[in-house]
C-alpha positions in Angstrom: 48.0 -18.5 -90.5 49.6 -22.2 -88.8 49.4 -24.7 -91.6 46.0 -26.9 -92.1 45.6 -30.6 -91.0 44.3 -32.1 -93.6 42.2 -35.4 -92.5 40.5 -38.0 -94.7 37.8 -39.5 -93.9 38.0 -42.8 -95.8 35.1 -45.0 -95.5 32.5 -44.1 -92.5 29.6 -46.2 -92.1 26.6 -48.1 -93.9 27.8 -46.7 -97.2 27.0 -50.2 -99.6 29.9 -50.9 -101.1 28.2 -52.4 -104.1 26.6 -48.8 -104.8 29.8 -46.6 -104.3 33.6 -46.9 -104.2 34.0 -46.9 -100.7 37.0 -49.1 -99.4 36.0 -51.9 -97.4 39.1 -54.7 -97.0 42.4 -53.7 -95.4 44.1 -53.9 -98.8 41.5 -51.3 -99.9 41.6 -49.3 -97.0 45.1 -49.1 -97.3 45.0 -48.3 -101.1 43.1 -45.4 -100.3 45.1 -44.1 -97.6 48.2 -44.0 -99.8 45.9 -41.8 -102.4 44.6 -39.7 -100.0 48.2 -39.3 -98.4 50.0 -38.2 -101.6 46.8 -35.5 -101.7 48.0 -33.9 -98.6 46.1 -36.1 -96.1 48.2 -36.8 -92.6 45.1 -37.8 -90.4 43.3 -41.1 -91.7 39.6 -41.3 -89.9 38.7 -44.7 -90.3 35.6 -47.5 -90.2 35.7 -50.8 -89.8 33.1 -53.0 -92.2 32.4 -56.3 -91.5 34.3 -58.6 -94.3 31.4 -60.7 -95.4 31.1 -59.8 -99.3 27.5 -59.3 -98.4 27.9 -57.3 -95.3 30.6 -54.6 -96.1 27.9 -51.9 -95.9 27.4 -52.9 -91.7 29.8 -51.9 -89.4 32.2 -54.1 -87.0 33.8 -53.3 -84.5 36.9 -56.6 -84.4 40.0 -55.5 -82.5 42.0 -58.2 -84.9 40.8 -56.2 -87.9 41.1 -52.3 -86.5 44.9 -53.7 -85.7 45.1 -55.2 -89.4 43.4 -52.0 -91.3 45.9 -49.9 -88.8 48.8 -51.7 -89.9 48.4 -51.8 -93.7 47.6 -48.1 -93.4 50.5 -47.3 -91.6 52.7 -49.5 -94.2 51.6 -47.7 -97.0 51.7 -44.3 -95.3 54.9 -43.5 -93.0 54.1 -41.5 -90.6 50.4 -41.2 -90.8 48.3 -40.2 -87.9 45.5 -42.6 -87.2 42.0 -41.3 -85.8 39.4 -44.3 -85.0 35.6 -44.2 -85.0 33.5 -45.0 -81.9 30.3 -43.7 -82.7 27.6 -46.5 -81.4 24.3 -45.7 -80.6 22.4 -47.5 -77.7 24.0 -49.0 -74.5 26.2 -52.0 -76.5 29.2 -50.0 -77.5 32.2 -52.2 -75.5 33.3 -52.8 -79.2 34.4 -49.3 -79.9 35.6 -49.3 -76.2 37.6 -51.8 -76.8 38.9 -51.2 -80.1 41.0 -48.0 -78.9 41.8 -50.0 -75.8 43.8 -52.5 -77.7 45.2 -50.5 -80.5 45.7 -46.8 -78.8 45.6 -45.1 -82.8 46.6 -41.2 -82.1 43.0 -40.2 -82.1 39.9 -41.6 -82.0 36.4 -39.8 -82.1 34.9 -38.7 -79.4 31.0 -37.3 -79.8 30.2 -34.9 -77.2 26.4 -35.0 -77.1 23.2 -36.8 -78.5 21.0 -35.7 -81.6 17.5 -36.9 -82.9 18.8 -38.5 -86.0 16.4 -37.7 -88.8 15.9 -37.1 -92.3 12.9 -36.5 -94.6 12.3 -38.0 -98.0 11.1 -36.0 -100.6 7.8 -37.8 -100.5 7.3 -37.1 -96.9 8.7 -40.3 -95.3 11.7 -41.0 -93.3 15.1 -41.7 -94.9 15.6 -44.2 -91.7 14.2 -45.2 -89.1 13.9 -42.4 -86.6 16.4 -43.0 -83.4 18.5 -40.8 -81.3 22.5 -41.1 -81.1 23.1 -40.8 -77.4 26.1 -39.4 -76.6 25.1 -38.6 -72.5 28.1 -37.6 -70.4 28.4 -41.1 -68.8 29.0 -43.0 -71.6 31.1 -39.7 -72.9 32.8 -40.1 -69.6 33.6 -43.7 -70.3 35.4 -42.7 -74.1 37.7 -40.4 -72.7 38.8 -42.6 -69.6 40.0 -45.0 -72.3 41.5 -42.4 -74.0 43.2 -41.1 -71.1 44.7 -44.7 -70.4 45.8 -44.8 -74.4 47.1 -41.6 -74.7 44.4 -40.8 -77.5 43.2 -37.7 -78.2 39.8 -37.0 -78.2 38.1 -35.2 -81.3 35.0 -34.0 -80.1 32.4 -34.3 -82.6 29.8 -31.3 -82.4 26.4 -32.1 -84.1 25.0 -28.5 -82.8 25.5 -25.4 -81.5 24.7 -26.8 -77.8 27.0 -29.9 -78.0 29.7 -27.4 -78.7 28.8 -25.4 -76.1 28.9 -28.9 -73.6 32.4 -29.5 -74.6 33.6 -26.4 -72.5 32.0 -28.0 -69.5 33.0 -31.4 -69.9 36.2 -29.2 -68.8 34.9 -27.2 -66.6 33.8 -30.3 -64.7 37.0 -32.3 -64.7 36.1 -34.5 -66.6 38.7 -33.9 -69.5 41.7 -31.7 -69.0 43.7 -32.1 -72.1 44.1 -30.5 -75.4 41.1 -29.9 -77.3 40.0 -30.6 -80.6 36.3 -29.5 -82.0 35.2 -31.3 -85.0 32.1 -29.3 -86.3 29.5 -31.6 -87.9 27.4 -29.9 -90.6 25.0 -30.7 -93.1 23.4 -33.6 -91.2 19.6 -33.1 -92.3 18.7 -32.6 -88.3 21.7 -31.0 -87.0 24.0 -28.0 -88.0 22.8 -26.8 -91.1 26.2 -26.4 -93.9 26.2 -23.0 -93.6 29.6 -21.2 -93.3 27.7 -18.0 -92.1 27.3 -20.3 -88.3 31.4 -20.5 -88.6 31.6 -17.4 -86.5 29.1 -18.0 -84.2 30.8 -21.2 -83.2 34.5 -20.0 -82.7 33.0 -17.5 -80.3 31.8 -21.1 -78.1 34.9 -23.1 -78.6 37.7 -22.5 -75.7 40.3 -20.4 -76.7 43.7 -22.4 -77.7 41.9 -25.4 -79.2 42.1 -26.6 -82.5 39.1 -26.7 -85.1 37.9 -28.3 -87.9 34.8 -29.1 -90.0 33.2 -31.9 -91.5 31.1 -31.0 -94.3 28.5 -33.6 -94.9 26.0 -33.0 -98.3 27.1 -32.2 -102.1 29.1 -29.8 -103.6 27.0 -27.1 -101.7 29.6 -28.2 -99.2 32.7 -26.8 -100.6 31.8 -22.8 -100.1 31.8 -23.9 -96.1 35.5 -25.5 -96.1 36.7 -22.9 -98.1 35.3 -20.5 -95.3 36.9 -22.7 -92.4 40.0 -22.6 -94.5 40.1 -18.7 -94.4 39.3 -18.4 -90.5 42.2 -20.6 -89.8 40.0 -24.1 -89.6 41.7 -27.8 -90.1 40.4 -29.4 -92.8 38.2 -32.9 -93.2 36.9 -34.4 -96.6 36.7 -37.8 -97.6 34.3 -41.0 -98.8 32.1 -40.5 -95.6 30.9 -37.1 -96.0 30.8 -36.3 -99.8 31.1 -38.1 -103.3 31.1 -34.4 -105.2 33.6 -32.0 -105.4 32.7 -28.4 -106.1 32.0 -28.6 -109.6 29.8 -31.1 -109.4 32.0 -33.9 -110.3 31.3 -37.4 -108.9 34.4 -39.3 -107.8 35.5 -42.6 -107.5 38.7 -42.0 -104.8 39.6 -39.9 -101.7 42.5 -39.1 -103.3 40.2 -36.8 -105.4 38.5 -35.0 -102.7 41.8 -34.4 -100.9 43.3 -32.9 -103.8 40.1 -30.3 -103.5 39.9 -29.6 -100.2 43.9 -29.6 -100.5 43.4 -26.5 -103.2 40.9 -24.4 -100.6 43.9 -24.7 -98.3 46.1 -22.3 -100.5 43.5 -20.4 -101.9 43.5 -19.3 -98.5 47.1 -19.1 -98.4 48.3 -21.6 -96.1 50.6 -24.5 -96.5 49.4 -28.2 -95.8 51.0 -29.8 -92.7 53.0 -32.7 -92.9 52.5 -35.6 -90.9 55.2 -34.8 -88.5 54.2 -30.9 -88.1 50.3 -32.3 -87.5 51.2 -34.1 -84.7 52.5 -30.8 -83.1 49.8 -29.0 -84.2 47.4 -31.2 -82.9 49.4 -32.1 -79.5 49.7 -35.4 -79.5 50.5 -37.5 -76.9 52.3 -40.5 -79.1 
């Protein structure tokens, strides 16, 4: 099987800073790069956090400070691939626009379709406020004509089964016609369950020649699912935004940790990690 991609996804969003080790700063963001990329890491997915000491759990979307978290990532990682969040919901999201606009990182996010964003508290109540993350084709539209103009390429994120099945028209319609790259979403409490039985089902609704991978969002239940998308020839995706646990059920306090695990279901599988240079062939990027 072609060697794994192995992305980390550093930081994500909301996480409070003051509650869990997620990096926050450049300096920080940078630190855990370098961790992650002596794992085995050549794709950093990356947040921004606003800098406030009081406000690095909310998100912010400054061009200046996606160009200075780029920057001392790239420093302390020659060669790394960059791929940038744009997830907004609601109509306001010119900031995300505008971020890969201005600093044209390899690959940004790209989420394909909308989901009822829930979860349920053991007692009954909601986790969060109930809202949708609207993803409709006209703002998805709007993502990948930036993309085209900054030769990004778009990971299309797959919250369930029919969002995976919209990227093939998205296609089909014109409105993308480059290569492809699914990001599977599971464990979020109202989407795709973490369930590496639904790995089949959903390489028979991909398009053929386009590259995979998962994102694994929950506990060390996770871990039996990337081990499976290892084995069927899956990229690979861990990291401070979707999991704090590795399999065992050890808490830890770095990406550098989780990469080293998700690095190991690589070769149990028998593959060899890609390098930064062979992921960007793997991936076909455009710069």
């Amino acid at each position: 099987m072609d060697k794994a991609v192995v992305t980390c996804a550093l930081n994500g969003v909301l996480t409070n800073p003051k509650q869990h080790h997620v990096p926050v700063t450049p300096e920080e963001m940078a630190r855990e790069a370098k961790a992650a990329f002596n794992a085995g890491a050549s794709v950093m997915h990356m947040h921004l956090r606003q800098q406030d000491p009081d406000k690095g759990h909310m998100p912010s979307w400054d061009v200046n400070l996606s160009k200075e978290v780029q920057q001392a990532i790239r420093e302390a990682c020659p060669g790394v691939i960059i791929n940038h969040t744009t997830g907004v919901s609601g109509p306001n999201y010119q900031g995300a626009l505008d971020c890969v606009r201005e600093t044209a990182p390899e690959m940004a996010a790209c989420n394909a379709g909308s989901l009822n964003y829930l979860k349920v508290k053991a007692d009954g109540s909601w986790a969060w406020p109930p809202h949708v993350f609207d993803n409709p084709p006209d703002k998805v539209q709007k993502y990948l004509d930036v993309m085209k103009i900054t030769k990004t390429l778009p990971e299309f994120e797959c919250f369930d089964v029919g969002i995976v099945r919209s990227v093939a028209m998205y296609k089909q319609n014109g409105m993308y016609s480059g290569p492809l790259e699914y990001n599977f979403v599971m464990g979020v409490a109202s989407g795709m369950p973490a369930d590496p039985e639904l790995l089949p089902i959903l390489l028979k609704l991909k398009l053929p020649d386009s590259n995979w991978s998962v994102t694994a969002i929950g506990r060390e239940e996770i871990w039996p699912l990337h081990q499976r998308c290892a084995e069927l020839g899956g990229h690979l995706r861990t990291g401070l935004e979707d999991t704090f646990y590795l399999g065992d059920g050890t808490k830890v306090t770095s990406n550098g940790q989780l990469i080293e695990g998700i690095v190991k279901c690589a070769r149990n599988a028998g593959r060899e990690i890609a390098s930064p240079a062979e992921a960007r062939k793997i991936l076909k990027l455009m710069h």
